[in-house]
Structures are given as C-alpha cells and as structure tokens.
C-alpha positions as CSV (number, residue, x, y, z in Angstrom):
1,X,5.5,-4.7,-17.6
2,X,3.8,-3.0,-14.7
3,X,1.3,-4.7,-12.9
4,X,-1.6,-2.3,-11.9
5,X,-3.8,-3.5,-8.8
6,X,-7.4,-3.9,-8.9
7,X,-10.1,-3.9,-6.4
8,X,-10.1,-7.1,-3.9
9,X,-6.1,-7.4,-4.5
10,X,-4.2,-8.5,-1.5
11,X,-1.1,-6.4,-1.2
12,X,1.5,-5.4,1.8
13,X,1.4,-2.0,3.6
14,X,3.8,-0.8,5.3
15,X,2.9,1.7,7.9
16,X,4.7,5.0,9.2
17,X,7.4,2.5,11.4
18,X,8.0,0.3,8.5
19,X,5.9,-2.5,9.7
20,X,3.9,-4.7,7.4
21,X,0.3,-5.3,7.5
22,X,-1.9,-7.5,4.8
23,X,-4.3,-6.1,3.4
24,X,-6.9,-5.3,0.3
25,X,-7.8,-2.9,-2.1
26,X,-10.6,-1.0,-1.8
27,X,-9.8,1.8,-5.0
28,X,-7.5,2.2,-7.4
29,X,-6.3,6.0,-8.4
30,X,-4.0,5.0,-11.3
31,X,-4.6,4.3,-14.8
32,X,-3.3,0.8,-16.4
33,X,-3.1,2.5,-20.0
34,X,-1.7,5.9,-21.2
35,X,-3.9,8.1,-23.3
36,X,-2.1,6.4,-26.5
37,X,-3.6,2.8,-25.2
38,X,0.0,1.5,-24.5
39,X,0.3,0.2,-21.0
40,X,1.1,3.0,-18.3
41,X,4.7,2.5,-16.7
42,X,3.4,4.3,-13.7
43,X,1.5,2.7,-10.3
44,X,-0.7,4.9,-9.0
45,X,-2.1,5.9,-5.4
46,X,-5.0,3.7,-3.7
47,X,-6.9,3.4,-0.9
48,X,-6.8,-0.1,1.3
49,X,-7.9,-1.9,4.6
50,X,-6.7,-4.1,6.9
51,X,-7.0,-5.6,10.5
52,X,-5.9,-3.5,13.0
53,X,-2.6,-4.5,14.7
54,X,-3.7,-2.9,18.3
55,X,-5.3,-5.5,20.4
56,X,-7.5,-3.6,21.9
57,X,-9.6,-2.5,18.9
58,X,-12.3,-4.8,19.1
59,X,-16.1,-4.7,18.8
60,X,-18.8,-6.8,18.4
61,X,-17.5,-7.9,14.7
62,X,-14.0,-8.5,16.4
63,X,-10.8,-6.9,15.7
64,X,-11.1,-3.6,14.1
65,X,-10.6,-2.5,10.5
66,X,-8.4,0.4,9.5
67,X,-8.3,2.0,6.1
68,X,-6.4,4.1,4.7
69,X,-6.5,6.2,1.1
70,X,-3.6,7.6,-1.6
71,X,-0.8,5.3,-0.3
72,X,1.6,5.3,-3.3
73,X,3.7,2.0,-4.2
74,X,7.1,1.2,-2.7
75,X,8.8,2.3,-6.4
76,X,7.8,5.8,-5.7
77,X,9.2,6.2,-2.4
78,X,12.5,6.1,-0.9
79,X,11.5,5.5,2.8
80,X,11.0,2.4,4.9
81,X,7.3,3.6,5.4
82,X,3.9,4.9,4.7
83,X,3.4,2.8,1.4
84,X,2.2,-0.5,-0.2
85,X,3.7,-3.3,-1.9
86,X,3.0,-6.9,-3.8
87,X,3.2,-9.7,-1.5
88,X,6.6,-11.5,-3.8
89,X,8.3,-7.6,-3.8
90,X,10.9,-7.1,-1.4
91,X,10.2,-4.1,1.5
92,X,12.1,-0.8,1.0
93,X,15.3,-0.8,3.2
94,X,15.3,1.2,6.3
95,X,16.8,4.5,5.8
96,X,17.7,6.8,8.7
97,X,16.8,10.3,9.2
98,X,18.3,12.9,8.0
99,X,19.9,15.2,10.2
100,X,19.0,19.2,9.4
C-alpha cells in the first residue's frame, strides 16, 4: 500500500545535485483514494520547506528557509535529483548524462 504524505510530514529532498535536505510538507497535490474509494497507487506532487544549506543565508530569525512546490516522489523519476523521498526509502542512484 502507498503511503500518501500529509501536511507537517518530514520527508528527504533531494535537490538538482542529488544532495539531501530534511524537510516538511507544506501541501499535498495528490489524492490518497481513486474516484472508486480504493486507495490511489499513485504519489502525487507537493510543495515543501527546508533550512537552507548556504551559510550565508541568515537573518534576524537565523538561517534561511527555502521552499519549493510540485516536487514529485523518487518512484516517478529516474534521476539522482530534483525530488523527495521518506526518510527509511533509499535515494535514487546517480545516473550520468546522457550524451546527445
């Protein structure tokens, strides 16, 4: 069964190099059940935030926030980057680019 994220949830992101930040949930895009009422086999997008990773961010509330919105899950893409993941899942391997 597919677990569908909700509000507050802490999750992994990985960002556009493949590192990993923590960070929450701030909306959901998907749908836990299908029109039918049986549970939906498909994560949808959402949007999150985290702590910024660049030192120098900072204000008077501290280190900076970013957020970000539609990142999809880590089962719907087949790069090392640019999505979101449960804490227990294991990252997406790294993949080189393709040449052209």
């Amino acid at each position: 069964m597919v677990k569908h994220p909700q509000v507050g949830d802490a999750i992994v992101y990985h960002d556009e190099n493949g590192g990993f930040h923590n960070a929450l949930v701030t909306a959901y895009w998907g749908n836990p059940l299908t029109e039918d009422g049986s549970p939906s086999p498909y994560i949808g997008c959402l949007n999150l935030v985290f702590v910024s990773a660049d030192t120098a961010r900072r204000d008077q509330y501290g280190r900076q926030i970013e957020r970000l919105t539609s990142i999809s899950h880590g089962s719907t893409q087949t790069t090392h980057g640019f999505y979101w993941r449960w804490p227990d899942e294991a990252p997406n391997p790294y993949r080189p680019p393709s040449s052209v």
